[in-house]
C-alpha positions in Angstrom: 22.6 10.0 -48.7 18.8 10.4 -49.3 16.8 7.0 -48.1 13.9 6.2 -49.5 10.3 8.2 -49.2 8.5 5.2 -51.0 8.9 1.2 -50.7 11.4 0.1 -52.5 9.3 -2.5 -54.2 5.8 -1.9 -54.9 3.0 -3.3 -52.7 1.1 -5.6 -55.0 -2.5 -6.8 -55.4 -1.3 -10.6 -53.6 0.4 -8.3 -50.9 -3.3 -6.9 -49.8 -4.9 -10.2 -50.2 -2.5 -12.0 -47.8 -2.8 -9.2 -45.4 -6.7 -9.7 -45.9 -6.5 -13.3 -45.6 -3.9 -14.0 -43.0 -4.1 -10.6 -41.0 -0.7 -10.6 -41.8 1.5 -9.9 -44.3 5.3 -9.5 -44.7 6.4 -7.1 -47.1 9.9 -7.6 -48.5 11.8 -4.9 -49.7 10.3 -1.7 -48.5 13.1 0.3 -46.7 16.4 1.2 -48.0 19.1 -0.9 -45.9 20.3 2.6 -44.8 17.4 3.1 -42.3 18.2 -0.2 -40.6 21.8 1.0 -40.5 21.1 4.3 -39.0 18.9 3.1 -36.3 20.7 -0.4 -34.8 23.3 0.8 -33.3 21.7 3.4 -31.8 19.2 0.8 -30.2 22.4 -1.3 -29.0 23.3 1.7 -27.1 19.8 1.7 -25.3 19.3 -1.5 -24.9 22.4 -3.6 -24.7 24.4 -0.3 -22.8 21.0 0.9 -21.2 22.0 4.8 -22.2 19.8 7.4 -21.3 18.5 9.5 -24.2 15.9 11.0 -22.2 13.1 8.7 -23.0 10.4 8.1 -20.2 11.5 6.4 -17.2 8.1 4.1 -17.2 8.5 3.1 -20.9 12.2 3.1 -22.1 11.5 1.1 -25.1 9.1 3.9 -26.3 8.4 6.8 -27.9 12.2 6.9 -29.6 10.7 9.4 -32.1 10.3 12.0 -29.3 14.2 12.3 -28.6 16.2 9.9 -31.6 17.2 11.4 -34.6 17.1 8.8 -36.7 14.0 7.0 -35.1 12.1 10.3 -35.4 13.1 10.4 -39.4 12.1 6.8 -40.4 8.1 8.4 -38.9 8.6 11.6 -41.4 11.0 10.4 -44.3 10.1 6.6 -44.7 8.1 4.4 -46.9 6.6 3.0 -43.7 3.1 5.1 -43.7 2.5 4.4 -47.5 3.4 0.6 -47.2 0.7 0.8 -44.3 -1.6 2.5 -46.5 -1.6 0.5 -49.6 -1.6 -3.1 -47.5 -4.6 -2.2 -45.8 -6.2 0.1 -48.4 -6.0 3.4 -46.1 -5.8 6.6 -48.0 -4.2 7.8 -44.5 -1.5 6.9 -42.3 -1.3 8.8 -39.1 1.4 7.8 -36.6 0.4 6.5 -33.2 3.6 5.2 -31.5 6.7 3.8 -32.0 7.9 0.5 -29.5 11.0 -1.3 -29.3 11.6 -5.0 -28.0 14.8 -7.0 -28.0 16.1 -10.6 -26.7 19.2 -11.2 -25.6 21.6 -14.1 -27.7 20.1 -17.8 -26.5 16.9 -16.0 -24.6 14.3 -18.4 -23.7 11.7 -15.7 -23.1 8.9 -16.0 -24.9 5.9 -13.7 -24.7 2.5 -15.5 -24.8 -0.3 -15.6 -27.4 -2.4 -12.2 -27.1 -3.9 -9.6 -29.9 -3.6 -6.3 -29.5 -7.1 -5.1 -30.4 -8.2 -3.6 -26.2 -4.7 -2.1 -25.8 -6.0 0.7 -28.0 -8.6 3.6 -27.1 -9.9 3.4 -30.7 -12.5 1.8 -32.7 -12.1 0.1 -36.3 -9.5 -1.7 -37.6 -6.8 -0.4 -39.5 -4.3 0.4 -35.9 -2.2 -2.2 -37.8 1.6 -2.6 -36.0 4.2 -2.5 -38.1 7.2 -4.4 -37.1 10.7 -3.6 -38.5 13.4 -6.2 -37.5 16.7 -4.1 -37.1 18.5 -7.5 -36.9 18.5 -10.2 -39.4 15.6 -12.9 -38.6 15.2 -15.9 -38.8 11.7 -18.7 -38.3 13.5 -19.4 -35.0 12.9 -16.2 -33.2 10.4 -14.3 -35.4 7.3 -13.5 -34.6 5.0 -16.3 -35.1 1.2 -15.5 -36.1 -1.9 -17.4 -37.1 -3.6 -16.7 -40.0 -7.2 -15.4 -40.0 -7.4 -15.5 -36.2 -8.4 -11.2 -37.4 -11.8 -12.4 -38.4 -12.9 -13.6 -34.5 -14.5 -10.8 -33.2 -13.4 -11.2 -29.5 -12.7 -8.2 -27.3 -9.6 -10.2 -25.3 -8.8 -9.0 -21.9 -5.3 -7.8 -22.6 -2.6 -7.0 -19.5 -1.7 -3.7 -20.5 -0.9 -1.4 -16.7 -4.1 -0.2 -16.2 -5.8 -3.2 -16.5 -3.7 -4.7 -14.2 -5.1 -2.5 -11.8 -8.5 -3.6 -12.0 -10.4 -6.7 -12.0 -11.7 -8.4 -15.5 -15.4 -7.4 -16.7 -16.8 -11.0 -16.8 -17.7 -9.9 -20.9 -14.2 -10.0 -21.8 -12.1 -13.3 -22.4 -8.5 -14.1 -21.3 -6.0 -14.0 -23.3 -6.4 -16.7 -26.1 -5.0 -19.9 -26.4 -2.4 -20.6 -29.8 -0.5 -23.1 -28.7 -3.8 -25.6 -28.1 -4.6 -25.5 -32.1 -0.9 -26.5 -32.9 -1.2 -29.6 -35.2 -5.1 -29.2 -35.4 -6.0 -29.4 -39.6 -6.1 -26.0 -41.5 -4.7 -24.0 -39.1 -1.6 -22.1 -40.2 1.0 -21.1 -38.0 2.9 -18.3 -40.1 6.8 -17.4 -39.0 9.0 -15.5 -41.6 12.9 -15.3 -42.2 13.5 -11.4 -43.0 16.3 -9.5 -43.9 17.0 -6.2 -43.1 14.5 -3.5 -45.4 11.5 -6.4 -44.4 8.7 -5.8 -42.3 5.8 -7.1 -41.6 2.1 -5.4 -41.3 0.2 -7.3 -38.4 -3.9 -6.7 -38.0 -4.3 -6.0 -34.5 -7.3 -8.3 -34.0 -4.6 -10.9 -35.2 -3.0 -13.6 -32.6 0.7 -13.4 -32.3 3.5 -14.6 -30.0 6.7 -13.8 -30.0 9.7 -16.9 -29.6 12.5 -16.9 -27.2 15.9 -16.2 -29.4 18.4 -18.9 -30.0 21.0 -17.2 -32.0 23.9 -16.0 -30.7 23.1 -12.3 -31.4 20.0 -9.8 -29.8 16.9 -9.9 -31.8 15.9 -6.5 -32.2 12.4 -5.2 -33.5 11.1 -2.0 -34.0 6.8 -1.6 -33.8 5.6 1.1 -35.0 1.6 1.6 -34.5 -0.6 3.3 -37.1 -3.8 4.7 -37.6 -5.7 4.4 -41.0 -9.1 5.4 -42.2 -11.8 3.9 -40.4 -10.2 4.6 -36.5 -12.2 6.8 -33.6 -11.1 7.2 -30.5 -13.6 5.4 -28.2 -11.2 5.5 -24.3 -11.7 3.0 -21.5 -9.6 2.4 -18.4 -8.3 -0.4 -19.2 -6.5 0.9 -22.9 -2.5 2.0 -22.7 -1.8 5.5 -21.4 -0.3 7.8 -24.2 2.3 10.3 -23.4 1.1 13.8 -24.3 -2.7 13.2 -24.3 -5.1 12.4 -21.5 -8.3 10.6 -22.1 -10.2 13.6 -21.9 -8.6 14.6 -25.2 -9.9 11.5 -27.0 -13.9 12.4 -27.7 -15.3 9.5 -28.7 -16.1 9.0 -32.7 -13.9 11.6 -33.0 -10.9 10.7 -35.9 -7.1 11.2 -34.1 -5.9 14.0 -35.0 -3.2 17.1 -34.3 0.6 17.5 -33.6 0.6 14.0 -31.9 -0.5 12.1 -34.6 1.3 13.7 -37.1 0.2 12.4 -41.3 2.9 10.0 -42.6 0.9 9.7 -45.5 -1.9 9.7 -47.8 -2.8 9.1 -51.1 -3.0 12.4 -52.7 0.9 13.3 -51.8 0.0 15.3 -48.2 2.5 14.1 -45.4 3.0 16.2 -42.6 6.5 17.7 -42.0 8.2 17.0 -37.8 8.0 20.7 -36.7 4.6 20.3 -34.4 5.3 17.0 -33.4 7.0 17.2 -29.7 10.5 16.5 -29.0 10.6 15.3 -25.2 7.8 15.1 -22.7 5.4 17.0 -20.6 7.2 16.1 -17.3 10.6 16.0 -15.7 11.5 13.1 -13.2 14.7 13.0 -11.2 17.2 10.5 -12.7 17.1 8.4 -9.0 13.8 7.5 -10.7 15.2 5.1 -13.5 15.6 1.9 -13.3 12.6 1.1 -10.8 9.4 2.4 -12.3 9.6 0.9 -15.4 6.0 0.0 -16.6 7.1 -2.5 -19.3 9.0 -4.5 -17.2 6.5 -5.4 -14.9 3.7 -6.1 -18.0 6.2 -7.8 -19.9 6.5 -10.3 -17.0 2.8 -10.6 -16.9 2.7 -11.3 -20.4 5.1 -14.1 -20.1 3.8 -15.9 -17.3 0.6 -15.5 -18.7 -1.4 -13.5 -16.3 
């Protein structure tokens, strides 16, 4: 059965001015159930059963669209670049990454207050994430924003593994602090219930923390990162590594381009098609390797305890 290629329910004039207001907006009604039904129980099987489908032993809770079927469809076949688009007011969507993050039923863990802005080897703004519950969610463990924390201009110092290597520029600030303007007067702390077909668009200059998980089910999200218009690649050592491309590939003011950052969608009907975009990775690692050098562990941790 053919899913849908366009959002189910068209994204309306209040939809961009929430997403302009709040930094955040959640969209109901944009993917066909289907997707959601083709993809969880494939993620139970990698995280719950912890099988191998070939995905990189330092990040296993990325880059599904490399080696998933139907991960690597909902990047070429979805409504996902042209909800993107029209929320933000892109005429492009190019594809960046996909990420995947779980908690188990009655988790406590919670992952504290960042933005995602310095992760990134870009300038501009529109590097939105896109997060997809796969499970049905409710104000207990969804994420939790605050609105119009986009508009501080604030390069934040954030933990990703390369910035764990070295030591903080005195120019950039910690993480920031949410949970000290709890109760303080016009600040709104935003948290959604969503059903499956929901997503939500999140600015990445925009604060967000993610709850522990008190049902008795996983919680299971899929982000998947965008690029829009106004983005140039401007690298520093402390942004994310990206499978498949090396810093030197990323010349600064340049627009991201090429087979690994495929077009999802654009205005004028032009998507790109799956057939340059890779399936697998550049190296090989010996399967004694899996299991203990798994980057996001480690920066998860950090995340949580706040370093």
């Amino acid at each position: 059965m053919a899913l849908n290629a366009s959002p189910i329910r068209a994204i309306s004039d209040e939809d961009r001015e929430t997403y302009q207001r709040d930094g955040v907006v959640c969209l109901r009604q944009v993917l066909d159930p289907g997707w959601i039904d083709a993809m969880l129980p494939v993620a139970r099987r990698l995280l719950i059963d912890q099988e191998d489908f070939g995905l990189l032993p330092t990040y296993p809770g990325r880059y599904m669209a490399r080696t998933i079927p139907a991960f690597r469809q909902l990047i070429f076949d979805s409504a996902l670049g042209e909800a993107a688009g029209r929320a933000m007011g892109s005429k492009e969507i190019r594809f960046f990454f996909d990420e995947i993050f779980a908690k188990g039923p009655q988790s406590e863990e919670a992952t504290i207050w960042h933005c995602d802005r310095m992760g990134w080897p870009v300038t501009g703004t529109m590097v939105p994430s896109i997060w997809i519950p796969l499970t049905p969610i409710t104000k207990a463990n969804s994420l939790e924003c605050i609105a119009g924390t986009q508009n501080e201009d604030v390069p934040y110092w954030l933990f990703s593994p390369n910035a764990r290597k070295m030591i903080k520029p005195p120019d950039r600030m910690p993480h920031p602090d949410g949970e000290s303007l709890r109760g303080k007067p016009g600040v709104r702390f935003l948290t959604w219930d969503m059903e499956p077909g929901d997503l939500l668009i999140v600015h990445p200059w925009t604060w967000h923390y993610s709850h522990g998980n008190p049902t008795d089910d996983w919680r299971i999200a899929l982000s998947v990162r965008v690029f829009g218009d106004d983005i140039r690649w401007a690298p520093r050592p402390d942004c994310v590594n990206l499978a498949g491309v090396s810093f030197d590939e990323m010349l600064d003011g340049e627009r991201p381009e090429g087979p690994l950052f495929p077009l999802m969608w654009s205005e004028d009907g032009r998507r790109d098609d799956d057939s340059e975009y890779p399936r697998g990775f550049a190296t090989r690692w010996s399967r004694a390797r899996r299991g203990d050098v798994n980057e996001y562990e480690t920066f998860k941790k950090s995340l949580q305890a706040g370093r």
